[in-house]
N, C-alpha and C positions, 0 to 999 in steps of 0.2 A: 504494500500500500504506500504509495507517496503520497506525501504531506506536502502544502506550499508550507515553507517557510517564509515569514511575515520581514520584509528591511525596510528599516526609515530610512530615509533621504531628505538631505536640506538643501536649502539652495544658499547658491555662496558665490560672490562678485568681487575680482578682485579694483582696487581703487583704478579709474582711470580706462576702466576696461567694459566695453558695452554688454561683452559676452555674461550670460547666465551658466553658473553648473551646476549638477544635481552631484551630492557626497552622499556617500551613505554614510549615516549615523555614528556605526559602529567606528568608523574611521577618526571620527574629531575628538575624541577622546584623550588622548594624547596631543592636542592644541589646546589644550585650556588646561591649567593648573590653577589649586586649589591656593586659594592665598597665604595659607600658613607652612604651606612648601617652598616661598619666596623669602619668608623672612632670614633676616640672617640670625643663625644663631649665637655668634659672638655677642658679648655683651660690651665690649666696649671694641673697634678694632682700630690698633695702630701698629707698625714696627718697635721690636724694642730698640732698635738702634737711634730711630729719631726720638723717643723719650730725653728732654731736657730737664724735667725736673718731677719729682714727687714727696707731695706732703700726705703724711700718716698721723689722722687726729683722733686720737684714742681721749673717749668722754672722761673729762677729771683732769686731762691728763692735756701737760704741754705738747703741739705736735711738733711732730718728726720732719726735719723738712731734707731731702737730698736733694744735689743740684748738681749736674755735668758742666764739668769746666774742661775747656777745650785745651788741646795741646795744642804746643808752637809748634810746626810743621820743620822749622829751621834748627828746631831747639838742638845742640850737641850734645846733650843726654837720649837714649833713647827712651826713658822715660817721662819726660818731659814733653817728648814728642803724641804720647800718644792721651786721650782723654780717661780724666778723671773723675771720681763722684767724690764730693766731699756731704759731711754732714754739716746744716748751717748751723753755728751757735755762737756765743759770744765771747769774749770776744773776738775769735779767730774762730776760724770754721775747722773743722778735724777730715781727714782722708776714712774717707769711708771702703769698706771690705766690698773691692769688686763684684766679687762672687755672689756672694750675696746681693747685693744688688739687682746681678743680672737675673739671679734665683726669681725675686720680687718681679723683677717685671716680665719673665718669661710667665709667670704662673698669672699677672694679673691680663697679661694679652691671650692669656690660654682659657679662662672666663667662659663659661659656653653656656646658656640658657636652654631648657626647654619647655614648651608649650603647657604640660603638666604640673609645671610646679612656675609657670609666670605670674609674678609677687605683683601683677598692674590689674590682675583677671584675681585676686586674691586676697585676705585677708592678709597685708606683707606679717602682722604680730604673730598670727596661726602659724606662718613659714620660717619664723623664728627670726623675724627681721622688727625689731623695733626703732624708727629711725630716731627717735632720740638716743636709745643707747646702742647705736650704731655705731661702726668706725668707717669713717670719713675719711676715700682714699683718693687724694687730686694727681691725677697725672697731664703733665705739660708736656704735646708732642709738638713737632714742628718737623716737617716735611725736610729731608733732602734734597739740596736743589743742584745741578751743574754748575761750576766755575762762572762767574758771569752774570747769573742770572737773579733777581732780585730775590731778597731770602722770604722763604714761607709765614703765610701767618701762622699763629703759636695756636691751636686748639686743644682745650683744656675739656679733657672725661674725670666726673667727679663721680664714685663709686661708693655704696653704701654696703658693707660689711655683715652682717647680723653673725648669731652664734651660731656654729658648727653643730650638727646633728651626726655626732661618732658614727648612732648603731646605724644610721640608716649612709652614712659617707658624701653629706651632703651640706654644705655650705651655701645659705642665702646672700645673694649679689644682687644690688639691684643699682643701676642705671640711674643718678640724680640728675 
């Protein structure tokens, strides 16, 4: 026994073009995506290499502020030559532990959101984010530009921290 099998078809005109065509249904499925497949997941995205500067404000508590000082390209030490982070404070600012540093800002550009736990669709206190006793993390990035070319504006991602959920391995971030 044969069946007709039942296919929709739409019609579809591209811009500029008088022609009419008939698609079948089954086909456009894969041209349209869902909007929550578009977002980015990154919660904040920059290079850690153009980070200039990041302040860490822990509530009570004086912030932390690090700031990239650039080397002399001329300099005849090779340390000299290459960029520094220092810690600001008074009254001379202290050399801050590279590594660490770099640690900070790989893990705060590593940030990744998802849809199930986004603290905007959410109560942020239930997700263990309470922005008052949050920690307030500003990072100052500024673009990379060629020899020459006028220098980038400075764009500042300011980060709200909430407390770590051990059993479940989950740290609330949320985007200020």
């Amino acid at each position: 026994i044969t069946q007709k099998v039942p296919v929709a078809h739409r019609y579809a005109q591209l811009a500029g073009n008088p022609q009419l065509f008939t698609v079948g249904a089954d086909k456009l499925g894969g041209l349209f995506v869902k909007a929550g497949e578009l977002v980015d997941a990154s919660v904040a995205r920059f290079a850690k290499d153009d980070v200039q500067a990041v302040t860490v404000a822990v509530p009570g508590r004086p912030p932390v502020a690090l700031t990239r000082r650039k080397g002399a390209p001329k300099a005849a030490k090779e340390e000299d030559r290459q960029d520094r982070w220092v810690l600001d404070g008074a009254p001379n600012p202290v050399p801050a532990d590279a590594a660490r540093v770099d640690d900070l800002l790989t893990r705060l550009a590593g940030f990744r959101g998802a849809a199930d736990t986004d603290l905007y669709n959410a109560e942020p206190a239930a997700k263990g984010l309470d922005p008052a006793a949050a920690t307030a993390v500003t990072v100052t990035v500024r673009e990379k530009r060629p020899e020459g070319e006028a220098e980038a504006p400075a764009r500042e991602y300011r980060l709200l921290v909430g407390r770590p959920d051990l059993a479940k391995g989950l740290l609330p971030v949320q985007r200020a």
